[in-house]
Structures are given as C-alpha cells and as structure tokens.
N, C-alpha and C positions, 0 to 999 in steps of 0.2 A: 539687211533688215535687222532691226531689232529684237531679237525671238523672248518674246516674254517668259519666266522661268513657269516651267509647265512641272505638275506631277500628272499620276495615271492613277486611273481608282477602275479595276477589273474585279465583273462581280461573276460568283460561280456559287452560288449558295443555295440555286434552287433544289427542288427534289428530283426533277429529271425524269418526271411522268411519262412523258410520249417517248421515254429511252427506255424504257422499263425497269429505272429507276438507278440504270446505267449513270453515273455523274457526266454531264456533259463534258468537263475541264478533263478527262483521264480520256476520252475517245481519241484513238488517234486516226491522224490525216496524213498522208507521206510519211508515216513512219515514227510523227511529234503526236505528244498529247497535244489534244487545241488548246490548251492554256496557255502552252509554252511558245504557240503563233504568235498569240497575244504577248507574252512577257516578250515576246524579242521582237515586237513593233514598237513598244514604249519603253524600253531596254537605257536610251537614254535621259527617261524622265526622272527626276528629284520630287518627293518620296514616290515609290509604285507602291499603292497599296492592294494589296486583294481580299476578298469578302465571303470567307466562305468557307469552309473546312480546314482543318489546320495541315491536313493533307497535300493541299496546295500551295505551299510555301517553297520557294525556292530562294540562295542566297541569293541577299537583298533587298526581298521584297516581305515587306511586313503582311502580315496574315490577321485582321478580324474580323469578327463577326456580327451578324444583324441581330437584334435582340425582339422579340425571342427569331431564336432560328429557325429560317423557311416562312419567315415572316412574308415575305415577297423582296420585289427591287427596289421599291420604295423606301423600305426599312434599310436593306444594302446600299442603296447610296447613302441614306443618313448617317448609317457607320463609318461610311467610308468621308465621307464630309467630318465629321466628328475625328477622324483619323488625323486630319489633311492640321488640325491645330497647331500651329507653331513652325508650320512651311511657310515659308515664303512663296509659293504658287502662288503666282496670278492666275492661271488657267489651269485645266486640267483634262485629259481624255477620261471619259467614261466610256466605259468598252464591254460586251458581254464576253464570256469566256469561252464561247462555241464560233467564233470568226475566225477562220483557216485564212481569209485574205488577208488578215489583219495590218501586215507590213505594207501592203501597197494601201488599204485604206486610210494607213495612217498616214503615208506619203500625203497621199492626194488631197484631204483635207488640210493636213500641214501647207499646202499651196495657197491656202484660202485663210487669211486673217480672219478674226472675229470683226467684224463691220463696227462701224460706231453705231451706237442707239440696240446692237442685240446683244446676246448675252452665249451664243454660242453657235458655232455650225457644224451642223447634223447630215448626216447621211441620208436621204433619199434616194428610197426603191425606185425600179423602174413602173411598180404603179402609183406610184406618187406617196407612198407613205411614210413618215416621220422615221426613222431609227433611232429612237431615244438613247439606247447603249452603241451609239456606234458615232460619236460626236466627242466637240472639243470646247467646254464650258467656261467662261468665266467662275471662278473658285466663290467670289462674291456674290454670282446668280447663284449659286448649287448651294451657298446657305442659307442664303434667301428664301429658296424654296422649301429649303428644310425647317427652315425656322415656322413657315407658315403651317405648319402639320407635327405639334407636341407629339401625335401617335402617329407614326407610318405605315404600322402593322395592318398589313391590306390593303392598304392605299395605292393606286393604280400608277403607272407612271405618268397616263395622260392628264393623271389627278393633280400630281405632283407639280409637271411643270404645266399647269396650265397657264401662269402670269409671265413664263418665260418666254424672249423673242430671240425665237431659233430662224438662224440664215440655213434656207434647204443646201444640200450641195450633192446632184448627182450622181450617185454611187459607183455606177460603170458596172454594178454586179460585183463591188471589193465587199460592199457592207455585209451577204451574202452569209445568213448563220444557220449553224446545225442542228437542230434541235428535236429531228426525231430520225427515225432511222433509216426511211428512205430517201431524206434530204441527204444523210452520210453516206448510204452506197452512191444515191445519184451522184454526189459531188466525187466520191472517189472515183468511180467509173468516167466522167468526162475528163480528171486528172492524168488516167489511164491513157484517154482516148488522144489527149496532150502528148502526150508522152511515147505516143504508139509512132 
C-alpha cells in the first residue's frame, strides 16, 4: 500500500486544571512521561510537531506555541497547522499528549485508510463519542478548518471541525486519555493488575 507521507501535530499546551495544575505531558505511566508514549507512537512521522511549552521538546521534534497561550486546542491545532508549512504531509495525526496507549492507537487506525469523500479517521469511545485529538486528518482538511476561524482563541474543538467528515474507527480502549488524577491511578493500577 501506498502510505501517504504523514507528520504528527501533539498538543500539551493546556493548563492541566483537573491535575492540579500538574502538566499533563510530565505525568508519568510505566515509568515514561505521557508525552514521550505519544513521541514514540509517531516517532516515524515527517515534521512531529508539538504545541505547548518549550519544556516539551525533545530531539527532533519542533516545539510551538498557541497564541496567546492556553488559548485552548483550537488555537493549538492552528499552530500546529501553521507549523506543518512547507511539509509535504498529506496527512497528519492529531494526538493529545495524555494517551499512554498511544502506540497501539496509532497501529490500529494506521489500519484504516482515510476513505474517499472524508477527511479523517478518528477514534471512537466505547460510548460513541468523537476523539478529536486521537485521529489521522487530511493536512488539507485541518487548514480548511483553520482557515474558517481568523480567531481560535476559545473556539471549541466541536466548533472547529464541525464541516469536517470524520470516518469513526472504534477505539478498543487505545484512545483512552489522562486527564485527571483518578483516570492516572485508575489506569496505573489496572497496568499493575496486567502485570501482576
């Protein structure tokens, strides 16, 4: 199969409220910060960009930022779209930076071509809901979307893509992100209970 050249755009830029103010990208899972799940699920992709503190740079992967910062994800994808200039990506993952499963979710949808007539395949929970940061976009949707919104700043994600047609693709529980603290002992304790 023809693998379309793909980058990665991982965003970590929030303020980390329900962590209590903990960065989510610095938590670690197994021993790894969750950033670094993410960098080495798209580890093969041309540019990785990330969105968010200059903290979170690792070699090879470029590091900016939403303007203003803690704008929301909105504004971080536009940055990171704004990044992607002068790539050659056709595609690209969009990923939050709290997905410990990261590598196998990026397998699993790597299985799944983008369909003709959509513009991306996304991850779906087990209750049916959208994963916006846990998907694989057309580079030419994600400016599109961006182009439709001059300000991002607070702009929702469901705001963002709402013209966008996302192919669902069932998660299995890889899409699976951490975002407050008892989502991170829960998930570490069943890893335990893996491992027991």
């Amino acid at each position: 199969m023809n693998v379309p050249a793909t980058a990665a755009l991982v965003l970590a830029g929030g303020r980390s409220s329900r962590l209590d103010g903990v960065a989510k990208a610095t938590v670690e899972v197994d021993g790894i910060p969750l950033i670094d799940h993410v960098y080495a699920a798209v580890r093969a992709c041309t540019p990785i960009i990330a969105v968010g503190p200059d903290d979170i740079g690792r070699s090879g992967i470029r590091v900016v930022r939403e303007d203003p910062p803690f704008s929301g994800p909105a504004a971080a994808v536009a940055a990171g779209v704004v990044a992607l200039d002068g790539s050659d990506a056709v595609e690209a993952w969009l990923l939050a930076c709290d997905l410990p499963r990261a590598t196998e979710l990026v397998a699993r949808l790597s299985e799944v071509p983008i369909p003709h007539g959509a513009d991306a395949v996304v991850a779906m929970d087990g209750e049916g809901r959208m994963q916006w940061l846990a998907g694989r976009y057309r580079v030419s949707a994600l400016r599109d979307a961006v182009a439709q919104h001059p300000e991002t700043a607070g702009v929702s994600m469901r705001k963002l893509f709402e013209d966008l047609r996302l192919h669902p693709v069932d998660d299995d529980g890889t899409a699976v992100d951490l975002d407050t603290w008892a989502a991170v002992e829960d998930y570490r304790s069943t890893r335990k209970d893996d491992h027991a």
